[in-house]
Rosetta silent file (secondary structure, phi, psi, omega in degrees, C-alpha in Angstrom):
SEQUENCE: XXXXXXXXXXXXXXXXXXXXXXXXXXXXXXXXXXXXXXXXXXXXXXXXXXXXXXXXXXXXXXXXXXXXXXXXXXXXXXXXXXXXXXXXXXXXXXXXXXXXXXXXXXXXXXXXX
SCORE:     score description
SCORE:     0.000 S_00000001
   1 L     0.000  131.722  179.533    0.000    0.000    0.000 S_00000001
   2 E   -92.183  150.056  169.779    1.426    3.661   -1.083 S_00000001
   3 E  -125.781  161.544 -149.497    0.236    6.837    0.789 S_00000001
   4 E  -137.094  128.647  140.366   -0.492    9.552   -1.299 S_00000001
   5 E   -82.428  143.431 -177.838   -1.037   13.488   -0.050 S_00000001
   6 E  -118.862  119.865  168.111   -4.136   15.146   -1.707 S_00000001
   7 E  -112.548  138.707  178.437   -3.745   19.336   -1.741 S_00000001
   8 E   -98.223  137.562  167.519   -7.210   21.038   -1.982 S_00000001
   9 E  -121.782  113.498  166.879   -6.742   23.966   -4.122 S_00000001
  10 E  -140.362 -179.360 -177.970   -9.089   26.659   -4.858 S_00000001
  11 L  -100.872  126.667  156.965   -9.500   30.670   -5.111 S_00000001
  12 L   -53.807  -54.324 -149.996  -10.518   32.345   -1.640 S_00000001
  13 L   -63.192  -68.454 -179.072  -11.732   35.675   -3.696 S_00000001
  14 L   -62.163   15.169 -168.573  -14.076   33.136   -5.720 S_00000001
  15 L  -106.126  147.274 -166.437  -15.779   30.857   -3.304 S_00000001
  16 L  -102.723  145.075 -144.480  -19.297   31.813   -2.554 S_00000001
  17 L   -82.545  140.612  156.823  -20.297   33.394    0.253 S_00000001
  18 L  -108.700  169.483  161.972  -22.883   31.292    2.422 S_00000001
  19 L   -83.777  156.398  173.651  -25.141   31.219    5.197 S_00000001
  20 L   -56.638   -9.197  160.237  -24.518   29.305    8.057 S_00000001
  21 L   -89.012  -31.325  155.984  -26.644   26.321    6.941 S_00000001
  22 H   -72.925  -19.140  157.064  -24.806   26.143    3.935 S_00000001
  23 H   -44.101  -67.044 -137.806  -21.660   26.055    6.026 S_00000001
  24 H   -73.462  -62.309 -176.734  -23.144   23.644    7.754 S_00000001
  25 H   -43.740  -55.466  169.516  -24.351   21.438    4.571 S_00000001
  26 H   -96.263   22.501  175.196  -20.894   21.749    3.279 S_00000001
  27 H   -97.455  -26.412  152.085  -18.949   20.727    6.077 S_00000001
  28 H   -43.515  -78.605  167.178  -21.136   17.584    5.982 S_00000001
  29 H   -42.040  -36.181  157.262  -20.328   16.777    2.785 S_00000001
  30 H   -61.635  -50.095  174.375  -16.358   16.880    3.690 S_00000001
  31 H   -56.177  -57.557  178.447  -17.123   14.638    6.658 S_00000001
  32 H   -39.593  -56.890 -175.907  -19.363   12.165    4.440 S_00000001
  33 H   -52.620  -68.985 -152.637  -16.265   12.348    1.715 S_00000001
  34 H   -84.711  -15.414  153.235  -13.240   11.349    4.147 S_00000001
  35 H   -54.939  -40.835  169.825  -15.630    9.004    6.336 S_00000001
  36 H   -47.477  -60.433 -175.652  -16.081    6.955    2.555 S_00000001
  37 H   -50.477  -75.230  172.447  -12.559    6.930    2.647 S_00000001
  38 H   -13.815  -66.609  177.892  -12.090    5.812    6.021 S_00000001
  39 H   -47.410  -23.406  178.767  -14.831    2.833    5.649 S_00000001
  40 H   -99.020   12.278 -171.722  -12.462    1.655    2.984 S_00000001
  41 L    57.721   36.168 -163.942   -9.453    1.926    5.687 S_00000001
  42 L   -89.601    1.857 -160.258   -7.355    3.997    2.816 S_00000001
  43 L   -84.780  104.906 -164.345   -7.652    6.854    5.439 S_00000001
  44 L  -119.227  -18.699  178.080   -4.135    7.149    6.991 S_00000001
  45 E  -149.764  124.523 -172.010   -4.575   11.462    7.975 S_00000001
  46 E  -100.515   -7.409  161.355   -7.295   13.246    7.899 S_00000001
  47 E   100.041 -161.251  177.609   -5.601   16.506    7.610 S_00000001
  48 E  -156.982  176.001 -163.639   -6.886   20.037    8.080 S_00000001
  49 L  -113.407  112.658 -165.702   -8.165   22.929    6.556 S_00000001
  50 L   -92.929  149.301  178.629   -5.175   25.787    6.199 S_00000001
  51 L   -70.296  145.023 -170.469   -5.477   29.342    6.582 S_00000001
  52 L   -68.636   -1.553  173.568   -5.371   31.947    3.682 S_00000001
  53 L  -133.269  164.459 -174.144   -2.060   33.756    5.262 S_00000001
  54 E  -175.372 -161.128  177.649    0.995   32.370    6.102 S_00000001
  55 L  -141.421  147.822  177.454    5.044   33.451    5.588 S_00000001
  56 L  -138.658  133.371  161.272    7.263   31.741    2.530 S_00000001
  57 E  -104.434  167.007  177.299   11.212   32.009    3.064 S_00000001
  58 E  -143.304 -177.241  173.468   13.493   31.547    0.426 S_00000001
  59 L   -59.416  110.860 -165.618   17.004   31.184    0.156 S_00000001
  60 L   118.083   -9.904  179.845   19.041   34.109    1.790 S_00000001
  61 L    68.342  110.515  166.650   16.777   34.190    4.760 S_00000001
  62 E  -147.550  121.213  163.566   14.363   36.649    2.787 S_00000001
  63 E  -116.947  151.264  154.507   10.969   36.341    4.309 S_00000001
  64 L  -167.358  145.858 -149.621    7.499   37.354    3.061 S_00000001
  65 L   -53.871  171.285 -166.188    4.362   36.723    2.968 S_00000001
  66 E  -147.557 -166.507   -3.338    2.545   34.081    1.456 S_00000001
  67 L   -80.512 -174.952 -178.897    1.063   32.249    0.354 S_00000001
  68 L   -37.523  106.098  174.088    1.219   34.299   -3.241 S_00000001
  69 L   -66.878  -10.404  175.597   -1.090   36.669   -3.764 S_00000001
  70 L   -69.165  -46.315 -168.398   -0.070   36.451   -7.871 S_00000001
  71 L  -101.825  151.866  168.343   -1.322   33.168   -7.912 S_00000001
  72 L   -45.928  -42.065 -165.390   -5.036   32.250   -8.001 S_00000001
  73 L  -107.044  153.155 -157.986   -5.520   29.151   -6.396 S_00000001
  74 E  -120.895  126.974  155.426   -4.704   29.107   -2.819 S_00000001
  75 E   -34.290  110.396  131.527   -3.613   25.893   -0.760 S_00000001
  76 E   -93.732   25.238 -164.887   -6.550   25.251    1.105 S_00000001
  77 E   166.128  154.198  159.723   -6.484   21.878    3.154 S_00000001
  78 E  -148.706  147.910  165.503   -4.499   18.416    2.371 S_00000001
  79 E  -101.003 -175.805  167.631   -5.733   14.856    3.536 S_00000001
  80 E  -157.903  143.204 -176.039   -2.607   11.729    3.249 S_00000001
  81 E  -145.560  155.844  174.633   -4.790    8.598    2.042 S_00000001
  82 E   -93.560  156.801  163.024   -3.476    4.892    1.372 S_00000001
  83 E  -172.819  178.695 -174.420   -4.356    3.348   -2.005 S_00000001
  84 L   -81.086  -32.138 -149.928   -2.586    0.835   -4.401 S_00000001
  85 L  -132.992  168.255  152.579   -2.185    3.222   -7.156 S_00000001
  86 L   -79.159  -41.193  179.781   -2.005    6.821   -8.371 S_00000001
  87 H   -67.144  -46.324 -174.937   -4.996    5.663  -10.331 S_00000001
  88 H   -92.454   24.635  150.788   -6.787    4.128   -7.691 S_00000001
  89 H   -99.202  -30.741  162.990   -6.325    7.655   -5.380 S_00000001
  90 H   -70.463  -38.036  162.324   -7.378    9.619   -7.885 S_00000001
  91 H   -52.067  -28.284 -146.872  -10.784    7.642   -8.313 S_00000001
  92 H  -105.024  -20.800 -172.340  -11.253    7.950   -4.487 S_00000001
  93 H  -108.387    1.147  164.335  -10.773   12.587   -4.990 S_00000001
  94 L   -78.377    0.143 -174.225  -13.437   12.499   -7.887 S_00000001
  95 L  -121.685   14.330  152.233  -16.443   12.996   -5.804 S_00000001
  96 L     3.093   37.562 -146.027  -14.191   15.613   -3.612 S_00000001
  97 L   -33.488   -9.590  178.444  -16.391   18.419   -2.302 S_00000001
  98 L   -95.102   -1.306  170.185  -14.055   21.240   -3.305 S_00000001
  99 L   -66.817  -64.905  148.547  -14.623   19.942   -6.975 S_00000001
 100 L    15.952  -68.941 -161.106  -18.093   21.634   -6.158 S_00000001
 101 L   -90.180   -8.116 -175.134  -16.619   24.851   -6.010 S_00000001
 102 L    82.101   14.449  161.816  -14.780   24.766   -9.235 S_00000001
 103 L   -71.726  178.361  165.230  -11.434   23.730   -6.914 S_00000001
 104 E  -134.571  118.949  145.217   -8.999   21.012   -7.497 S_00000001
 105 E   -49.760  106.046 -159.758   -7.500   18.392   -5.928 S_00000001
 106 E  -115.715  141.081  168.012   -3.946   17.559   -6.794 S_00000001
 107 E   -83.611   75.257 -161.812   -2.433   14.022   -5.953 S_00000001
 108 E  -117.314  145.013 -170.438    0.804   13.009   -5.062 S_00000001
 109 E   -78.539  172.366  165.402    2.536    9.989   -3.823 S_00000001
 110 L   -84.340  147.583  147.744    4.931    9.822   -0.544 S_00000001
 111 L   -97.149  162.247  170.591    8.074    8.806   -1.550 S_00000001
 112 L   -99.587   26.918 -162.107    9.732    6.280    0.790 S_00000001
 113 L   -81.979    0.000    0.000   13.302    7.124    0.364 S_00000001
């Protein structure tokens, strides 16, 4: 079994604004999604949901804030999931709730060196 990190991506500026029952609705639907996983025991983290500011260093000690405001899509969240495959972890992030939103999900293996 491989584990795989999943980064949720999407634009803060675009995600529509809700009421507190839609809050509600779609924090269900995250919980439904990574409970599926779970029932199929691929769940190895279930991660968290990251905040829209943060600090990025570089080389040179130069610090400043992040994450980019140039780019659109914004970290928001990562899960780590077990699965056999790249293929069969990417089947398991199509029904994704941040898909929803016009987000993305991007999929990457662990390495094990």
């Amino acid at each position: 079994m491989k584990e795989f990190l999943l980064v949720f991506r999407a634009d803060y500026k675009s995600m529509p604004k809700t009421s507190p029952e839609q809050m509600q609705a779609n924090t269900q639907k995250w919980m439904n999604w990574i409970a599926g996983i779970a029932a199929q025991n691929k769940l190895a983290d279930r991660g968290n949901r990251l905040e829209s500011t943060g600090q990025v260093i570089k080389s040179g000690g130069i610090i400043s804030d992040g994450p980019y405001a140039e780019i659109k899509e914004s970290i928001m969240g990562y899960t780590l999931i077990n699965a056999e495959s790249i293929e069969e972890a990417t089947a398991l992030c199509k029904e994704c709730p941040i898909l929803l939103f016009g987000g993305s999900v991007e999929v990457r293996e662990i390495s094990k060196l």
